[in-house]
C-alpha positions as semicolon CSV with decimal commas, in nm:
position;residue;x (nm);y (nm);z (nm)
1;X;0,000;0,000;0,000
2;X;0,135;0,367;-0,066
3;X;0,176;0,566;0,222
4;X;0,212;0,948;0,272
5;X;0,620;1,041;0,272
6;X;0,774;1,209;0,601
7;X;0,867;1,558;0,571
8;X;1,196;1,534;0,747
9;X;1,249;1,968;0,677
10;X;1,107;2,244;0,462
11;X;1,179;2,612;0,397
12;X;1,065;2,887;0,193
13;X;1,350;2,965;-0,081
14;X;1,128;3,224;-0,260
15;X;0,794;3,462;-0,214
16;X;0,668;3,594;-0,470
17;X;0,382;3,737;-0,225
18;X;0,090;3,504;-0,442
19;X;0,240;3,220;-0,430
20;X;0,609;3,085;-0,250
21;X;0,823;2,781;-0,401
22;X;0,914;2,608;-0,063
23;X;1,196;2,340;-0,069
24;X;1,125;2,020;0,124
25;X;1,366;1,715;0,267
26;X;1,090;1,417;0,198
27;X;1,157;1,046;0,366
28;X;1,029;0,780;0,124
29;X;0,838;0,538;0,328
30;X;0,914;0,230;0,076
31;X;1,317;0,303;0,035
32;X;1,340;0,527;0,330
33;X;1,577;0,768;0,108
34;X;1,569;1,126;0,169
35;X;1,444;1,294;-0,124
36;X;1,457;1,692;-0,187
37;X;1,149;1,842;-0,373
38;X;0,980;2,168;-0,430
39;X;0,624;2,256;-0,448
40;X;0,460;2,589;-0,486
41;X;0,250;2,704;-0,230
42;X;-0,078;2,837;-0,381
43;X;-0,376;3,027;-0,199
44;X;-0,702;2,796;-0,289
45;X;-0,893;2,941;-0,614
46;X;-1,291;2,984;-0,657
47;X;-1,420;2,955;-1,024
48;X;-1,797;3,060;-1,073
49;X;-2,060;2,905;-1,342
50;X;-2,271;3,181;-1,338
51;X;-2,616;3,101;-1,540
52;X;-2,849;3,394;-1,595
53;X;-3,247;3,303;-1,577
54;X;-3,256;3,262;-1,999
55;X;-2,983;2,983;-1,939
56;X;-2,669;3,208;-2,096
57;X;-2,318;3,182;-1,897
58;X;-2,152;3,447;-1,799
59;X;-1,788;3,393;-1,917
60;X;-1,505;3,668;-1,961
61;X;-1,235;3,704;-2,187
62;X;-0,834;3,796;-2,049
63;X;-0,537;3,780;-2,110
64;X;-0,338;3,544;-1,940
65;X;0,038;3,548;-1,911
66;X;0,119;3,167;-1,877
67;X;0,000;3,118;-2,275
68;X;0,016;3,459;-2,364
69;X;-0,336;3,523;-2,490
70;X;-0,666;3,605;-2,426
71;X;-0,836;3,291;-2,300
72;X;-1,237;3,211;-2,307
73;X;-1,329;3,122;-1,899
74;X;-1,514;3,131;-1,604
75;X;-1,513;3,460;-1,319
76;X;-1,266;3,340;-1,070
77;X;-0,960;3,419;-0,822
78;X;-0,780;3,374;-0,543
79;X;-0,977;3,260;-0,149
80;X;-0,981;3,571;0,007
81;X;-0,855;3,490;0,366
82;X;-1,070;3,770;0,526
83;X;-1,341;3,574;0,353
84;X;-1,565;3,334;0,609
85;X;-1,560;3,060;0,330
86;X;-1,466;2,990;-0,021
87;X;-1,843;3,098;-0,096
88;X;-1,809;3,419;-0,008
89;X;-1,481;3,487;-0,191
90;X;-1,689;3,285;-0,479
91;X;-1,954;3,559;-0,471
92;X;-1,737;3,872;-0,406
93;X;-1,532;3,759;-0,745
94;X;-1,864;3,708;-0,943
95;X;-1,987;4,089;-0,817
96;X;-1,640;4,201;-0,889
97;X;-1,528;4,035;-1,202
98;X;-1,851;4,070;-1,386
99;X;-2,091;4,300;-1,188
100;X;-2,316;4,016;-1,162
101;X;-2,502;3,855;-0,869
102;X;-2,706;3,542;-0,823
103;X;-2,996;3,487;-0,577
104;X;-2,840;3,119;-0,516
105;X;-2,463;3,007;-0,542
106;X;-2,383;2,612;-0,464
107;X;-2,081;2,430;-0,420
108;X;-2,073;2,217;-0,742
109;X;-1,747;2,023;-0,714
110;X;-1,334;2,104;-0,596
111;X;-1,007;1,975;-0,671
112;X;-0,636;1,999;-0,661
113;X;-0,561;2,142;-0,977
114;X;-0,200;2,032;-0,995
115;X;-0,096;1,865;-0,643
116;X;0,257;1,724;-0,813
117;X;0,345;2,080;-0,746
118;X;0,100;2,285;-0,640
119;X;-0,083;2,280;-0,292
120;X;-0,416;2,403;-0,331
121;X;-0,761;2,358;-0,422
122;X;-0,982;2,491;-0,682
123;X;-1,419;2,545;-0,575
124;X;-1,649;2,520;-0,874
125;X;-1,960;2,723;-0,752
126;X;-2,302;2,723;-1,006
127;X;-2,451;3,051;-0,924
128;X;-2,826;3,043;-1,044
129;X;-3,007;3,340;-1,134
130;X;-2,759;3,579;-1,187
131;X;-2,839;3,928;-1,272
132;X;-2,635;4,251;-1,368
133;X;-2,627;4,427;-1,039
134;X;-2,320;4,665;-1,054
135;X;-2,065;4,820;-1,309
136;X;-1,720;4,597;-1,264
137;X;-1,443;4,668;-0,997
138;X;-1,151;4,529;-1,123
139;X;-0,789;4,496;-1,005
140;X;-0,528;4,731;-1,182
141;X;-0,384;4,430;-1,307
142;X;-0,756;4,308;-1,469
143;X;-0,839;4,396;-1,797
144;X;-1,189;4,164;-1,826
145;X;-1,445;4,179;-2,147
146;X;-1,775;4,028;-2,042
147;X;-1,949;3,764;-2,272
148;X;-2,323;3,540;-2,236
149;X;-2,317;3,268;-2,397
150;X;-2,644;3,019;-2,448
151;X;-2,562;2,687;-2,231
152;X;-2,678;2,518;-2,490
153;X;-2,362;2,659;-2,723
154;X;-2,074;2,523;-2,471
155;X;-2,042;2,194;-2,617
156;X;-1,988;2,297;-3,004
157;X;-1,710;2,591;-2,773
158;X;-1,541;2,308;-2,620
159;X;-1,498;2,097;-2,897
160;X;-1,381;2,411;-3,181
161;X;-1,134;2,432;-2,862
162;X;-1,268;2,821;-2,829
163;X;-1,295;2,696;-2,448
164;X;-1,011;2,533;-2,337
165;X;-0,927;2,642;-2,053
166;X;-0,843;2,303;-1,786
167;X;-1,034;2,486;-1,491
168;X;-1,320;2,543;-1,690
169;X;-1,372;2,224;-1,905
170;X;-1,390;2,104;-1,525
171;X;-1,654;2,342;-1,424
172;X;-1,820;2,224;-1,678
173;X;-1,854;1,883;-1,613
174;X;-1,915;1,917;-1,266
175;X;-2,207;2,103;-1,375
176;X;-2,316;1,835;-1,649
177;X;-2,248;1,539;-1,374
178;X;-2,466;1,776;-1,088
179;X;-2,758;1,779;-1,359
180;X;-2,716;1,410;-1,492
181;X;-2,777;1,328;-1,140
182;X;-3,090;1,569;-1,111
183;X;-3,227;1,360;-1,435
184;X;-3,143;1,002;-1,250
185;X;-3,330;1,101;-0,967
186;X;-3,676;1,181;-1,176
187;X;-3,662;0,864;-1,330
């Protein structure tokens, strides 16, 4: 059976304020050799499916500097820890982000998006219902276009690879699984 490995040491060799690469001394419980590693700590991330009440997703466009280009996705960002819950961040990102609000938000699935390296974990919230409530308060570091797309379009976006976006495709089957279910159930 494959246990967890001992962390014999580990120290912080760079912050980068968002995110610090932290060096570890691991113990591997099969060979019981001393490994070193790294692994970037990572806040945990909220991404919202936000459906308005004619079915249309709100999605934004922005650029993103690890493909350098705009990419198709979800409203999301960083847990805020002054946040009670990933909910709330969730919701505060949506308002921000977009200007939109929904009457409900749910918890729709989570994951570690990369936990070979990274160490946190990514919320997929469905907020029904969502409405234009606000103009949008972005970051100085946000430059975010605003797009609805019909539900029904998403498939044909994922396939032409207009969405492709890992986070996302996610989202998006979490949200497919989460309504298969609903259709199981009224069988």
């Amino acid at each position: 059976m494959i246990r967890d490995w001992e962390i014999v040491s580990r120290e912080v060799i760079e912050d980068f304020k968002i995110f610090q690469i932290e060096k570890k001394r691991a113990r591997s419980p099969r060979a019981g050799r001393v490994s070193e590693v790294q692994a970037i700590q990572f806040p945990d991330w909220v991404l919202i499916l936000a459906l308005t009440n004619d079915e249309k997703v709100v999605m934004v466009r922005q650029y993103r500097h690890g493909i350098e280009r705009v990419c198709l996705e979800l409203p999301g960002g960083l847990v805020d820890p002054a946040d009670d819950s990933p909910a709330l961040s969730a919701q505060r990102e949506l308002l921000e982000e977009t200007g939109y609000r929904a009457d409900e938000i749910m918890l729709i699935g989570e994951c570690f998006p990369q936990p070979a390296i990274l160490s946190n974990r990514c919320f997929f919230y469905l907020a029904q219902n969502a409405a234009e409530a606000q103009p949008q308060h972005l970051d100085s570091g946000e430059d975010i276009e605003i797009i609805k797309i019909p539900l029904k379009q998403i498939p044909a976006k994922i396939e032409n690879k207009e969405i492709d976006h890992g986070m996302v495709l996610l989202a998006f089957s979490f949200l497919w699984m989460k309504q298969g279910q609903g259709k199981e159930k009224n069988r």
